[in-house]
N, C-alpha and C positions, 0 to 999 in steps of 0.2 A: 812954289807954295811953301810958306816959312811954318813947315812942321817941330816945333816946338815942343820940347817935355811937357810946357803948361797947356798947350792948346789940345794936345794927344790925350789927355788928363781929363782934359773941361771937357770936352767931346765923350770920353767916357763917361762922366760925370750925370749929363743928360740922356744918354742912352739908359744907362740903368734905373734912372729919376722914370723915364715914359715906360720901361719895361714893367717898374712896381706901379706905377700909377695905371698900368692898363692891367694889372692881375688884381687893386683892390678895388678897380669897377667889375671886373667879371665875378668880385669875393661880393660885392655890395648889392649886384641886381642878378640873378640866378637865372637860369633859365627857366623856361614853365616847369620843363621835363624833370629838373633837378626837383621839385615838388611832386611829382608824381609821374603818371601818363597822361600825356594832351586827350583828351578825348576826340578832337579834331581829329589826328593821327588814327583814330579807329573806327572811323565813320560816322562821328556824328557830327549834324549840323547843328549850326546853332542861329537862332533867325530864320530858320526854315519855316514855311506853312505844311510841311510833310510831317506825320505823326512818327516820331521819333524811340517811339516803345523799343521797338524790335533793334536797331544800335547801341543804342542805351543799356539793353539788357545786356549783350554782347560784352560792351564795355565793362559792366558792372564785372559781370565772373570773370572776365579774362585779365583782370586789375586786380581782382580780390583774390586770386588764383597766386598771382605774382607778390601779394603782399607788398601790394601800390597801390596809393591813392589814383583815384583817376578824377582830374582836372578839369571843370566844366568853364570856357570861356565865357565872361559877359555876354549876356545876351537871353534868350526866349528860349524855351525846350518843349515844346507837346507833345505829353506821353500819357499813353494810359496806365496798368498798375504794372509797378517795379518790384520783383524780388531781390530780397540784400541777402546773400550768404555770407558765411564766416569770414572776417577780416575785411569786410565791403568797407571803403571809404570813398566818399563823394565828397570833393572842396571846389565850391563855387568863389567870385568874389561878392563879399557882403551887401547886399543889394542891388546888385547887377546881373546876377546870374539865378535867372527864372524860371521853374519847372511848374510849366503849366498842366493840369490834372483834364483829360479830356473825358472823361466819365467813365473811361473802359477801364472795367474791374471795383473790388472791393476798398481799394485804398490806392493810395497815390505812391507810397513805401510800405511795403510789408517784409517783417520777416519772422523767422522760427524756426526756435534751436542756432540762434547764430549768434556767438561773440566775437565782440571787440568791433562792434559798428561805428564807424564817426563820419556822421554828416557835418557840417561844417560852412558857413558861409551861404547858405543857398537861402532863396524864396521860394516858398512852397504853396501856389495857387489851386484852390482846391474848389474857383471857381460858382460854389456851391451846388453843385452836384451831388444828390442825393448819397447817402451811403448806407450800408445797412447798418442793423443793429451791433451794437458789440465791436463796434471799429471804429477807424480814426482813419486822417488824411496819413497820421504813420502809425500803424500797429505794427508793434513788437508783440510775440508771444517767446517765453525761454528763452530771454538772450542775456546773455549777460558780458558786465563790462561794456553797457554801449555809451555813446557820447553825443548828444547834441547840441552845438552852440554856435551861438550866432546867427542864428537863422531866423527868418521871419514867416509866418505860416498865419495866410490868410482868406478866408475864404472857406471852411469844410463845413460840407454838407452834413456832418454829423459832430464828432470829435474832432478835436485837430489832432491830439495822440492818445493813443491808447496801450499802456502798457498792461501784461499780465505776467506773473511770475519772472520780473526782472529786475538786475541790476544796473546799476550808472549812471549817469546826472544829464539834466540839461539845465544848460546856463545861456545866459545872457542872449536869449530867445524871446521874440517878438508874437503874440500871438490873437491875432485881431477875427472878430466877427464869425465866431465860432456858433452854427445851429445847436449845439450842445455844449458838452463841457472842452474848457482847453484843454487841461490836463486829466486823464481818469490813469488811477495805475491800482490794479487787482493784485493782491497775494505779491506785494512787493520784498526781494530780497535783500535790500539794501541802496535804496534812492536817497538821489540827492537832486531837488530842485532851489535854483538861489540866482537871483540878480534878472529875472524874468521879468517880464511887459507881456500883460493881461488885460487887454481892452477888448470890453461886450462879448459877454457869453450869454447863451438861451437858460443853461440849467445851471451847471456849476462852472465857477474857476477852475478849481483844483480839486478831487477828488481823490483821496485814499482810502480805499478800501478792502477789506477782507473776508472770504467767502466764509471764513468763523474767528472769533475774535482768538487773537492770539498775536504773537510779540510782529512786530510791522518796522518800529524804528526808522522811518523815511522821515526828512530833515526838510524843511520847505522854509527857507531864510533870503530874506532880504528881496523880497520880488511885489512890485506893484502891479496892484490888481485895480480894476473901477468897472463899474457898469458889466453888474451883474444883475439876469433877471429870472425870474422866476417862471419862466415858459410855459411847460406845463401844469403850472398851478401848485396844490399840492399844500400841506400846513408846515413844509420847512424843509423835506427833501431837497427845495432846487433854492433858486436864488442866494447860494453862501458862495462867498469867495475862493473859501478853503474851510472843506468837509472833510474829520476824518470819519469814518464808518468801522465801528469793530475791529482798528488797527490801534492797538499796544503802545506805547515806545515813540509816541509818535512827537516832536517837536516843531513849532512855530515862532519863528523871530523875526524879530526886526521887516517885517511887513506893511506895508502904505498901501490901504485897502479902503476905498472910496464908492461909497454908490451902489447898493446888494437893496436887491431887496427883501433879503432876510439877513444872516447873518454875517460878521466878517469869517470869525473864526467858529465853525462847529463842532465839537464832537458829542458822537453820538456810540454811546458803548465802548468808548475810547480811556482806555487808563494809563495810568500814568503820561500824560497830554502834559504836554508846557504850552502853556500860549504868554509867550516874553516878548516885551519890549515891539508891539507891532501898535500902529497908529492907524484907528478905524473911526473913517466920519462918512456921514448918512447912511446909516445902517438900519433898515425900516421894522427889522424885529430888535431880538437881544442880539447885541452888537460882539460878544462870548461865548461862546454855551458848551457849557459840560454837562451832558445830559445822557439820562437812560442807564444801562447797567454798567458802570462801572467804578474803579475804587484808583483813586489816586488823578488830582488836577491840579496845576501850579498856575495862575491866572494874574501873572506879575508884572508892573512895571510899565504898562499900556495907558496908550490915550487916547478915549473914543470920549469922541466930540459930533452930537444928536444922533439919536437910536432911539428904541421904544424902552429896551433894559439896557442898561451897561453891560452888566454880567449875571446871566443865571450859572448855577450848580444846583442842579435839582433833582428830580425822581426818585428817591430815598426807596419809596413805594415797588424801585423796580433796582434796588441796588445802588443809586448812587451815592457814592460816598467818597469821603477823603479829601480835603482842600484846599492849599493856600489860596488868598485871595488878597492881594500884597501891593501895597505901592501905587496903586492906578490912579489917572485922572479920568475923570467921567462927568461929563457936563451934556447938558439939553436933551436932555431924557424926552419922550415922547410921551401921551397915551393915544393906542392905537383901534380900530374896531372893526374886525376881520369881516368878511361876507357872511351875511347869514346869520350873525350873532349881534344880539342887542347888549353886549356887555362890551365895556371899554376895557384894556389891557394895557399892560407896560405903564411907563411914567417911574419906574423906576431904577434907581442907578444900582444895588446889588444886592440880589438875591442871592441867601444861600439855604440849606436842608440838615446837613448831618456833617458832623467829624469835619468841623470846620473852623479854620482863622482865618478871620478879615481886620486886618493890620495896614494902618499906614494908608488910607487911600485917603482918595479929595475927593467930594461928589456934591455936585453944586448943579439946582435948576433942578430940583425932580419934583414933578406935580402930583406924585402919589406919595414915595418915600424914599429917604435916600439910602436905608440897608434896609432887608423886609429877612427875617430870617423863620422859617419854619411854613407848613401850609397846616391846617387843622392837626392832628398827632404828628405829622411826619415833621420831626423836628429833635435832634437828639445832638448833645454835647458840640454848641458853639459859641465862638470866642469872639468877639467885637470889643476891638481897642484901640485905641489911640488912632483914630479916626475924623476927619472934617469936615462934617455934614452943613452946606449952606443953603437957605432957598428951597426946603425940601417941607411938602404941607405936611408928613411927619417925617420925625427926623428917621427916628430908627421904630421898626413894628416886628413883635415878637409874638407869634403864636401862642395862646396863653388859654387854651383848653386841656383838657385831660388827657394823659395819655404821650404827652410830649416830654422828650429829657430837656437838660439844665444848660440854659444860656447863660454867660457870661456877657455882663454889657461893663467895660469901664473905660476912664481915662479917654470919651471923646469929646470933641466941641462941637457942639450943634447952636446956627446960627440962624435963627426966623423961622422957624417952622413953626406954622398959625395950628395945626390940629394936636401939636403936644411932640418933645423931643421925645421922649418913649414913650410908644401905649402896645399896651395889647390887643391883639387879634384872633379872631374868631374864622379861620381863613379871610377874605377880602373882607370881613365888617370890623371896624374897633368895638372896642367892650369894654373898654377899663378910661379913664382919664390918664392924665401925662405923669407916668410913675416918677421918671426923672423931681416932679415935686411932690406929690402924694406918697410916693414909696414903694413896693412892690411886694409889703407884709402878705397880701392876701396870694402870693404865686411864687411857692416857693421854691418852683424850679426857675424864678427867673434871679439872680444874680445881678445886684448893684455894686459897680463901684461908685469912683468919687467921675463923675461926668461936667462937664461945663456946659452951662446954655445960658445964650445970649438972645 
């Protein structure tokens, strides 16, 4: 054999060529284990018709123990309810790996007092099996720093989560056919929900609450919701996408919120509320709402497309106050006429009450008005400007009894409004003709600028 300096060479050449090429297949596809522990390895099955609790559990502490994930293969899980202790991580693969909820117990994951939780990739079947009060398919209670993402949770008998005094985000999380609300989170410490899928809840979307009003600051961006309903009835508690309740600090952005039958965005005793830049169509109350006791609402930049109101900011009567009202589009106003009552409501695109500017919007198609500011006195220092009201039977209506402070109306364009671009009101009756051309000598808290009407 003619061994050769070149051929001794080339030969080395391809040896080392197949040695790297098999260490960047072993760098490129990892083992399970190098992701965590197999769960398989610790006795669970997976595709089994055997209820799976009692392994499962096993698995949980003795991974959470090691500070390793433990690894659920593709496939089915039947378990009844899971506790997660500190540093619990469960990684399924995304849509493959199925925990199904067989009724035993209060939740399907529960934990308390446990940080640094990350679920991860899993389905969460909750079957709809009853649950009790005050829980979810996952309740957390005290944990902070947890993680949920990627998961798909469908099916809970009540909640699908429910957090109370915690920390940490869920993302890009699927949440379908929930008896109640997807999300509720009590006396939260710093939440983050964003990039979520909310399809059909009984009571709410999304739910932040606080057992007494005080700073809250949970962050709820970029997450589509639809087909929200109002279950147990109720004049606005249920059917909102996204409620806050007596939570402070609290922000709403960039949301694609379709189908409530009450509100998109609610707060109720909510101050300092942003509701930016989220997109709300068929909203069968006011499609905004800043309402009840509180002070400070930035309501900017949004486009709701049919609702009963675009935007209320109201209850002065009970404290509300403080307001931008900035930038919106708002088209196809409703009027709407609840059970039980012989008076029609809504039809209008934006209501405001006190210590308020409404700047810059569009509001086009309201068969009541297209800005109504004030109710009988409750009506104190507001500013409407440079505004462009179309299609509205009045353009703009201003509370013009006694008792009321000082409206500023100037620099808007109101186009076809048949009952007058400004008149005043008497709460829901006019009283006066279309100031915009007669003038508004006789009310002298109302305030003319130079206005256009077409």
């Amino acid at each position: 054999m003619d061994f050769t300096r070149r051929r001794i060479m080339g030969l080395f050449s391809v040896s080392a060529a197949a040695l790297l090429l098999e260490r960047g297949i072993a760098k490129a596809a990892p083992a399970m284990s190098s992701l965590g522990r197999d769960a398989g390895q610790l006795g669970v099955k997976h595709n089994s018709p055997d209820d799976q609790t009692i392994p499962l559990q096993r698995a949980i502490y003795a991974t959470a123990a090691a500070r390793m994930p433990l690894v659920l293969r593709p496939g089915i899980y039947r378990t009844g309810e899971l506790e997660l202790p500190s540093g619990a991580q469960i990684v399924g693969a995304r849509g493959a790996t199925r925990l199904e909820f067989t009724g035993s117990g209060t939740s399907l994951l529960t934990a308390k007092g446990a940080d640094g939780l990350n679920l991860k990739g899993l389905v969460l079947d909750g079957g709809g099996h009853d649950l009790p009060e005050r829980r979810g398919l996952v309740s957390l209670q005290a944990c902070r720093d947890f993680h949920i993402g990627d998961c798909d949770i469908a099916g809970s008998g009540r909640n699908a989560i429910r957090l109370e005094t915690c920390s940490g985000d869920i993302r890009n999380t699927t949440i379908r056919q929930t008896s109640a609300t997807a999300i509720v989170s009590v006396d939260a410490l710093g939440l983050l929900i964003a990039q979520n899928t909310i399809q059909g809840a009984s009571e709410n979307g999304i739910e932040i609450v606080r057992s007494a009003a005080g700073d809250d600051g949970t962050i709820v961006v970029d997450n589509r919701i639809e087909n929200i309903k109002a279950g147990p009835g109720g004049t606005g508690q249920y059917g909102n996408a996204i409620n806050a309740f007596r939570a402070n600090n609290v922000i709403v952005r960039g949301n694609r919120i379709r189908d409530c039958d009450y509100s998109g965005v609610r707060g109720n005793s909510a101050s300092n509320i942003q509701i930016v830049g989220n997109t709300v169509t068929d909203a069968r109350e006011v499609a905004l709402y800043s309402e009840f006791a509180f002070e400070g609402a930035i309501i900017a930049n949004n486009v709701v497309d049919g609702c009963s109101t675009g935007v209320s900011v109201a209850n002065f009567n009970e404290g509300g106050r403080l307001a931008i009202v900035q930038g919106n589009i708002i088209r196809n106003t409703k009027t709407r006429r609840y059970p039980g009552s012989n008076t029609d409501h809504g039809g209008v695109g934006i209501y405001v009450e006190a210590d308020s500017n409404v700047t810059g919007n569009v509001i086009e198609n309201a068969p009541v008005c297209g800005i109504s500011a004030g109710w009988g006195k409750y009506l104190r220092d507001i500013n409407i400007a440079n505004n462009i009201i179309r299609d509205a039977f009045v353009g703009i209506g201003v509370s013009a009894v006694d008792g009321t402070g000082k409206t500023l109306i100037s620099g808007n364009l109101i186009s076809n409004a048949p009952r007058g671009a400004i008149v005043g009101f008497d709460h829901d009756k006019p009283i006066t003709g279309d100031l915009a051309v007669v003038g508004a000598s006789g009310f002298p808290k109302i305030v003319l600028g130079l206005n256009t009407v077409q």
